[in-house]
Rosetta silent file (secondary structure, phi, psi, omega in degrees, C-alpha in Angstrom):
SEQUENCE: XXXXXXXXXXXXXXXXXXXXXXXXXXXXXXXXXXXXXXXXXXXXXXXXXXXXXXXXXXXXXXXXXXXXXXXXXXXXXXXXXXXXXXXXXXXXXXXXXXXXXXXXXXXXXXXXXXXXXXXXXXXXXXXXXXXXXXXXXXXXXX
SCORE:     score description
SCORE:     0.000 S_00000001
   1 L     0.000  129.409 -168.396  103.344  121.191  119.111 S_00000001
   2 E   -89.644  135.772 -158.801  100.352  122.292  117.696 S_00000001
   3 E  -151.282  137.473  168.156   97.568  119.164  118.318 S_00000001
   4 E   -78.992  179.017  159.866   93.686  119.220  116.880 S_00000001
   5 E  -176.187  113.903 -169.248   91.165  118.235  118.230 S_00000001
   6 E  -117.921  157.831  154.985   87.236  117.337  117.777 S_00000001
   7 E  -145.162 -171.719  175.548   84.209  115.388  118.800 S_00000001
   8 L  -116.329 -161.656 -167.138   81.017  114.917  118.186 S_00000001
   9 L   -68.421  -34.986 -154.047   78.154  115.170  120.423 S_00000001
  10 L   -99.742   19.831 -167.909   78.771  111.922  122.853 S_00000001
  11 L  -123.891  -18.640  169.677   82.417  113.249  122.551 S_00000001
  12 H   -12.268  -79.266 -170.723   81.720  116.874  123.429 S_00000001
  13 H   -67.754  -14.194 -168.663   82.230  117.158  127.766 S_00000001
  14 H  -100.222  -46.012  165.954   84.874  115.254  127.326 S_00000001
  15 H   -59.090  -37.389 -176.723   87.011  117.580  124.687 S_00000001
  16 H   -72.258  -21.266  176.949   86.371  120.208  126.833 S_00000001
  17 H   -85.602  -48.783 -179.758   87.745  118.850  130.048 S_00000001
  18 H   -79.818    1.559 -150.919   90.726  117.687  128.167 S_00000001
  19 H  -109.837  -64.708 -174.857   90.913  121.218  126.772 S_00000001
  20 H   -76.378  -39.135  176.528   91.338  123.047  130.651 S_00000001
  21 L   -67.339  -15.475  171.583   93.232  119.942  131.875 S_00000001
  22 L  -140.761   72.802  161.790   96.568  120.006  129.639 S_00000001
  23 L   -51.722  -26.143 -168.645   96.100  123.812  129.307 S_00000001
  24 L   -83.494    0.169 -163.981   99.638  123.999  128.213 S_00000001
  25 L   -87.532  104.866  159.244   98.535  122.057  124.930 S_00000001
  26 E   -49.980   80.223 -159.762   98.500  124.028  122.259 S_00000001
  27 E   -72.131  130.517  141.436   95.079  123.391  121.275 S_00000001
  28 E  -127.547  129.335 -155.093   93.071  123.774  117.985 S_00000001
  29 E  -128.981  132.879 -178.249   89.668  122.729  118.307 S_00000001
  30 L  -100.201    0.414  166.665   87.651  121.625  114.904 S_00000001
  31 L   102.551  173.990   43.933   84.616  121.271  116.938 S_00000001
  32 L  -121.086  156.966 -148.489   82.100  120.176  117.444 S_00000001
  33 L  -105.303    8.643  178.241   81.326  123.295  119.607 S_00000001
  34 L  -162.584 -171.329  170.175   78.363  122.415  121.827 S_00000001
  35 L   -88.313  -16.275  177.745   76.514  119.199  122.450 S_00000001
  36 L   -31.913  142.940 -177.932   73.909  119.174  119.716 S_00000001
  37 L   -49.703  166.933  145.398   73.827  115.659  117.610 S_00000001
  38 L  -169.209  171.891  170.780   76.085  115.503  114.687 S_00000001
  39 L  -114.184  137.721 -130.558   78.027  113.127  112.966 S_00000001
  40 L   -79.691  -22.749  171.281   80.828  111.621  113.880 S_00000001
  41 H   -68.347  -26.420  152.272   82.326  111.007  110.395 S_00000001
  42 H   -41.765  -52.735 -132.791   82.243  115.042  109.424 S_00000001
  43 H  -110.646   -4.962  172.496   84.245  116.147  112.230 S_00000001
  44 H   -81.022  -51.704 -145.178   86.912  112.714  112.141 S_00000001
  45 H   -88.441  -22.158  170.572   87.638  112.536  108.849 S_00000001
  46 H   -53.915  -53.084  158.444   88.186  116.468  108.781 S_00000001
  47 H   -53.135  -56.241  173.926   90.506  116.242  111.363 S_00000001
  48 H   -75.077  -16.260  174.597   92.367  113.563  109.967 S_00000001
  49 H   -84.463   -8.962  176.814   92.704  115.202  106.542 S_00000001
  50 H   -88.452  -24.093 -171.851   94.464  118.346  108.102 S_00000001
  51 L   -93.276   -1.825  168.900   96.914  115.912  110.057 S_00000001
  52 L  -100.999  -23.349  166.970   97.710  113.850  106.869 S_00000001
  53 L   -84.696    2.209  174.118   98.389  116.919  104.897 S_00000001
  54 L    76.337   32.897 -179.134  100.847  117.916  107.787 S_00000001
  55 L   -89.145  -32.992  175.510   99.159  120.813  109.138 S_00000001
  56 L  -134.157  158.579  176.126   99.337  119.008  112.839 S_00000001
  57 L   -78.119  -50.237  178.870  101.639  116.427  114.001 S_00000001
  58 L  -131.608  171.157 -164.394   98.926  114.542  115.908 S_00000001
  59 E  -124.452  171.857 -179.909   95.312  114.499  116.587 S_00000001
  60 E  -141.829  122.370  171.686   92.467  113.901  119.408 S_00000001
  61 E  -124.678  138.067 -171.327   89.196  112.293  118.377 S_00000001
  62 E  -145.840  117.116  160.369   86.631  111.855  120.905 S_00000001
  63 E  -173.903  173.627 -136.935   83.024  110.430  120.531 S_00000001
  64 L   -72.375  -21.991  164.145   80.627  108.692  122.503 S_00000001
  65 L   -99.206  -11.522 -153.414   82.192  105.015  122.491 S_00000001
  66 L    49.799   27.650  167.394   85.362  106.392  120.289 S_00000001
  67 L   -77.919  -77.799  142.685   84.802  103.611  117.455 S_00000001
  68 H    35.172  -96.424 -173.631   83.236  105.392  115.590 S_00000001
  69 H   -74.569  -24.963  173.944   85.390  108.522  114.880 S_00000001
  70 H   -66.261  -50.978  173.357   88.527  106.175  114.544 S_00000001
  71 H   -83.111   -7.394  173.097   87.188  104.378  111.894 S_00000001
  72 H   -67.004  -91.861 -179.033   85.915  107.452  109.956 S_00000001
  73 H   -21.956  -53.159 -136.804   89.940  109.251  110.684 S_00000001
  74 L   -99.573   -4.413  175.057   91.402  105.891  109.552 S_00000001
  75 L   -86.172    5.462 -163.575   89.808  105.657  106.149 S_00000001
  76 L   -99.035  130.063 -166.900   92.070  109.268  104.961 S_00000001
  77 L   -78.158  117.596  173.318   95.325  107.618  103.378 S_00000001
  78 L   111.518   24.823 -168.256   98.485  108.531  106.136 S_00000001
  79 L  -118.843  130.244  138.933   96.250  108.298  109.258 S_00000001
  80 L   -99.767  103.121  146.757   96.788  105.999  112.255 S_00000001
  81 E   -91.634  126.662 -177.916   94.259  106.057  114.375 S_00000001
  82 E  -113.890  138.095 -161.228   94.294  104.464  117.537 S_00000001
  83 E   -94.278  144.578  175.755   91.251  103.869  119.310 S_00000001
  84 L  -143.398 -164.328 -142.146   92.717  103.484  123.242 S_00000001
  85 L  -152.344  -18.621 -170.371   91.535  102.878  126.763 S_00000001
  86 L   172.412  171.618 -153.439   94.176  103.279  129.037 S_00000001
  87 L   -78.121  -23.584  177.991   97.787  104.355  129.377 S_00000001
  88 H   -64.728  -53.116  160.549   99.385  101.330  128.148 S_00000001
  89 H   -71.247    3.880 -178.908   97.254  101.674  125.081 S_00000001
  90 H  -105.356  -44.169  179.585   97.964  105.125  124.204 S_00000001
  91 H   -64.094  -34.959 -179.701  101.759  104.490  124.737 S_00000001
  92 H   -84.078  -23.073  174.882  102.229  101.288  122.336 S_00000001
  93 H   -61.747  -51.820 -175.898   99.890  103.215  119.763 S_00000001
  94 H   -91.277  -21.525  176.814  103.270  105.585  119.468 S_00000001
  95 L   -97.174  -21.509  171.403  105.933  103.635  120.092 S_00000001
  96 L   -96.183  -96.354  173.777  104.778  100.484  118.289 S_00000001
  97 L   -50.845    7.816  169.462  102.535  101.960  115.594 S_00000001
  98 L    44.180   43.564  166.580  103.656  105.457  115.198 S_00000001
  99 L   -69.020  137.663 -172.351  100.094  106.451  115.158 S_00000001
 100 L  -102.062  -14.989  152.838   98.828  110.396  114.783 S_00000001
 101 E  -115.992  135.426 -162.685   95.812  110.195  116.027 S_00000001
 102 E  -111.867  151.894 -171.640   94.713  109.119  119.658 S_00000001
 103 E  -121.575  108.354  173.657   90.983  108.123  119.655 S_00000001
 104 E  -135.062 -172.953  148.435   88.907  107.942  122.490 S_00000001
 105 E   -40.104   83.917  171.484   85.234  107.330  124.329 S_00000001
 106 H   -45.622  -98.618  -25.098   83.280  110.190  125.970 S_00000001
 107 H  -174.113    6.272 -153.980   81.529  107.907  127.134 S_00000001
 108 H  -149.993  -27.328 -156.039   83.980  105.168  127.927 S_00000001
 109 L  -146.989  138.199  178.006   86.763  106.588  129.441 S_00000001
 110 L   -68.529  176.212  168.208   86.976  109.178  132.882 S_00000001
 111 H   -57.009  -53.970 -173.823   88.377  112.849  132.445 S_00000001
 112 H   -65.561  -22.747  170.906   92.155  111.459  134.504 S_00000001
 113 H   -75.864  -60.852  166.147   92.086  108.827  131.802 S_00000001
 114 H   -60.254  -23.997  171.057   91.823  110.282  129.264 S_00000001
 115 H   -61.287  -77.963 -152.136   94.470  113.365  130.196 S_00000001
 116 H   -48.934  -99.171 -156.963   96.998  110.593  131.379 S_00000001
 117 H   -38.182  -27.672  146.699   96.516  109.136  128.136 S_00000001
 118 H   -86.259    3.660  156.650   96.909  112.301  125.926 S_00000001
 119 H   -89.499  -12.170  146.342   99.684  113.224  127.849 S_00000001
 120 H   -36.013  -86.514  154.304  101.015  110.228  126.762 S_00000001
 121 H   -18.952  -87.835 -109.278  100.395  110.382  122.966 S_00000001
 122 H   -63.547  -60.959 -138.006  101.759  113.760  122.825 S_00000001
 123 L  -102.609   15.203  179.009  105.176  113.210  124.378 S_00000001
 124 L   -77.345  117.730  124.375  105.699  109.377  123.461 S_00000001
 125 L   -17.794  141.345 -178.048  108.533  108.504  120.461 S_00000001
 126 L   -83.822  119.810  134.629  107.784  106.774  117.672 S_00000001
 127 L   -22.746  -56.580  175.408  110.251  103.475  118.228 S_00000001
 128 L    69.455 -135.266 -177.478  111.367  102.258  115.061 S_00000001
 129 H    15.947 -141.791 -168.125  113.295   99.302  114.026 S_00000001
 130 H   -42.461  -30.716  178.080  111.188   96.293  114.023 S_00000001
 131 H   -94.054   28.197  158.534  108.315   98.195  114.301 S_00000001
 132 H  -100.504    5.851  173.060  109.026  100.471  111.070 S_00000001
 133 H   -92.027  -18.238 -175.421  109.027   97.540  109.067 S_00000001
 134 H   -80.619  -69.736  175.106  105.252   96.839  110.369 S_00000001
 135 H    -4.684  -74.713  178.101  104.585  100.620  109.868 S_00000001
 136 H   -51.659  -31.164 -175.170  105.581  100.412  106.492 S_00000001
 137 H   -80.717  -32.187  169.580  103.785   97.479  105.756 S_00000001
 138 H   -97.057   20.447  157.993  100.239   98.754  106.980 S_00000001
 139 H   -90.946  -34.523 -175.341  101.231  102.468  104.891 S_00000001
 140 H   -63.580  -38.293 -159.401  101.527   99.282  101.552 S_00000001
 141 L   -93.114  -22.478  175.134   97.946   98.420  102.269 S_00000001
 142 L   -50.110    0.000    0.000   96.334  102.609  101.909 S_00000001
């Protein structure tokens, strides 16, 4: 599976570290490519418009609290983004909300957290049943 991934500046040290740590992750990185400011709505919403057009199955957003970049990603009509925190929250993002983008914190979350928790994402099922009727119902509201 091919999986994007960007930040912005507070989201930077953090892509990159998640970049060497699930080396087997067939990576495409949308930037942003050094720490210099930028803003976080350029490189989220970019990201979310290649994964709503089906170019990647899922996405990685990173910036310095991850609020931010989530709510940028979540305004592109087919995008879940879930902002998470911990493993529990990364897993119920896919099996309850069949979300495509995992959203997180530089700045918020360690390097082991965040791996565990994209390693999560990636290889969690979508659920279904009662929660594709919820699904459906926040795809009614785009």
């Amino acid at each position: 599976m091919k999986v994007a991934i960007a930040a912005d500046h507070g989201g930077f040290d953090l892509k990159e570290a998640l970049k060497k740590k699930l080396s087997t992750v067939e990576w495409v990185d949308l930037g942003t490519h050094n720490g210099d400011s930028v803003d976080y709505p350029d490189f989220g919403a970019a990201l979310a418009r290649r994964v709503a057009a089906g170019e990647f199955q899922r996405g990685v957003l990173i910036c310095g609290s991850g609020i931010g970049i989530s709510i940028a990603a979540n305004k592109i009509k087919g995008i879940r983004a879930a902002l998470c925190h911990n493993a529990y929250t990364a897993e119920m993002a896919r099996k309850h909300n069949d979300a495509n983008i995992i959203a997180m914190g530089g700045r918020v979350v360690d390097e082991n957290t965040a791996a565990t928790m994209t390693e999560i994402f990636l290889s969690t099922d979508f659920e279904g049943g009662r929660h594709a009727r919820r699904v459906e119902k926040i795809q009614a509201l785009e």
